[in-house]
C-alpha positions in Angstrom: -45.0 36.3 21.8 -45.4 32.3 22.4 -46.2 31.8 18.9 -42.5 33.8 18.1 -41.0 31.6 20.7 -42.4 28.5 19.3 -41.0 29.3 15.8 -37.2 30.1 17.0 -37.4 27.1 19.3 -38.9 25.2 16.0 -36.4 26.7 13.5 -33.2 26.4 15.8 -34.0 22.5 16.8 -34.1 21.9 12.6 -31.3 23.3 12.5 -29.5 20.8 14.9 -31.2 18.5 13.2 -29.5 19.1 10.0 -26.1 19.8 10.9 -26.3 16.6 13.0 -27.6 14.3 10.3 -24.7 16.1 8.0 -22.3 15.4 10.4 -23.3 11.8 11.1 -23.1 11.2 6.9 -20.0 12.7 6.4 -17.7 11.5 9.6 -19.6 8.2 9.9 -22.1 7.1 7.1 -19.9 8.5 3.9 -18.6 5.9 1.6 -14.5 5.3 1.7 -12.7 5.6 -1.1 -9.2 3.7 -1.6 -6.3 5.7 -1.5 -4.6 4.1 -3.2 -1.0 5.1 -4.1 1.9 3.5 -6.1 5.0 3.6 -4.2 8.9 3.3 -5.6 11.1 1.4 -3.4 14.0 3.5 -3.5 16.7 0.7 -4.0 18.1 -0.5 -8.0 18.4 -4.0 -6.1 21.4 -5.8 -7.8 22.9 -9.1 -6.5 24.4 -12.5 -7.2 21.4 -15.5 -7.7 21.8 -18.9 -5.8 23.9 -21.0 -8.0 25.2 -18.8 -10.7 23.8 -15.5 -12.7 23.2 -12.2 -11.4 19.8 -9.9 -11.0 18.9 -6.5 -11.0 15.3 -5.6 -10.6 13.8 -1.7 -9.9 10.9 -2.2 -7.7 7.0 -0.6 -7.3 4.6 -1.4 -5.2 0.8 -0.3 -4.7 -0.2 0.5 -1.7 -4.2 0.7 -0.8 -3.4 3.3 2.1 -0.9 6.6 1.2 0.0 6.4 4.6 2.0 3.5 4.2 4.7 5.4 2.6 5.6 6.7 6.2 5.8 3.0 7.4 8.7 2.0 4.4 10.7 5.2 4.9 11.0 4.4 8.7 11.5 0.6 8.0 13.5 1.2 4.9 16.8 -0.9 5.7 14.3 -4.2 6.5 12.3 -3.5 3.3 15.8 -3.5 1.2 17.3 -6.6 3.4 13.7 -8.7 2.9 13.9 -7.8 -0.9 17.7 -8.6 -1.2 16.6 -11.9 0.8 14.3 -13.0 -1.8 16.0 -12.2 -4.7 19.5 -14.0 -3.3 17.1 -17.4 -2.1 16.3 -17.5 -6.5 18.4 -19.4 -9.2 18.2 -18.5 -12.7 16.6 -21.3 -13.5 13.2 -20.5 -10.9 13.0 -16.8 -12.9 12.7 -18.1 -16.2 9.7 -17.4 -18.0 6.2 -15.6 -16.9 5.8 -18.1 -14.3 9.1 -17.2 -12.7 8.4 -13.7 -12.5 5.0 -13.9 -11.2 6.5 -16.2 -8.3 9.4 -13.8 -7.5 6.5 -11.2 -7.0 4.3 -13.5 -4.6 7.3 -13.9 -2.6 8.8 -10.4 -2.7 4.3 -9.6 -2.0 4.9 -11.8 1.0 8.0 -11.0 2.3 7.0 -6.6 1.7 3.9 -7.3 3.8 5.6 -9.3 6.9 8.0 -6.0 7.2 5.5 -4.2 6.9 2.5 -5.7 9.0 -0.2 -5.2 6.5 -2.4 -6.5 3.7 -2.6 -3.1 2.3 0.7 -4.0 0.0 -1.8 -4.6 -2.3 0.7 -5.5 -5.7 4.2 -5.2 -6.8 5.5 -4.0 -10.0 8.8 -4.5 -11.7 10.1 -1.0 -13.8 13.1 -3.3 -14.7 14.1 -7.1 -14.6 17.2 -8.1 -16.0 18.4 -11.9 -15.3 22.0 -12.3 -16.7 
């Protein structure tokens, strides 16, 4: 009967062994992988450009966490002012060329992540850019 014993006791502490090293692995241990997730600001942003001309510019942005979408639907009206602030601070002139694009996304970069209190606005894409 001891020997029995010994074998159950054995058996069932291997198993608590093994579910708790799973367990460990898999809510501790396990490797994260980005989520990450391109997001469409929901805006067709036209206005007037400092000095003369006019923009209109159709927004994405990728997002290393999905759960940032929650965070620009809630603070949707100070993600569309911060975007409408950037593009009215521009003149035609600054948005010429590559270089002008690639600094109107920096600062639109910048101005999405102060809004939204994180680094995880990770790049920012332009569907459309028309300068007239």
């Amino acid at each position: 009967m001891d020997n029995r014993l010994l074998t159950i006791l054995l058996a069932v502490l291997l198993l608590i062994i093994i579910v708790g090293g799973a367990l460990v692995y898999f809510f501790v241990l396990a490797p994260r992988f980005d989520e990450t997730v391109t997001y469409q600001v929901p805006e067709l942003f036209m206005t007037d450009l400092a000095g003369r001309g006019h923009i209109r510019v159709e927004i994405y942005v990728e997002l290393g966490d999905k759960r940032l979408t929650k965070d620009f639907e809630k603070q949707k009206i100070e993600v569309i002012d911060a975007v409408y602030r950037v593009l009215r601070s521009k003149t035609r002139e600054e948005l010429t060329g590559a270089n002008g694009q690639d600094k109107l996304r920096e600062d639109l970069l910048g101005a999405l992540r102060q809004v939204i209190a994180s680094d995880n606005v990770r790049n920012l894409y332009f569907k459309q850019i028309v300068i007239d």
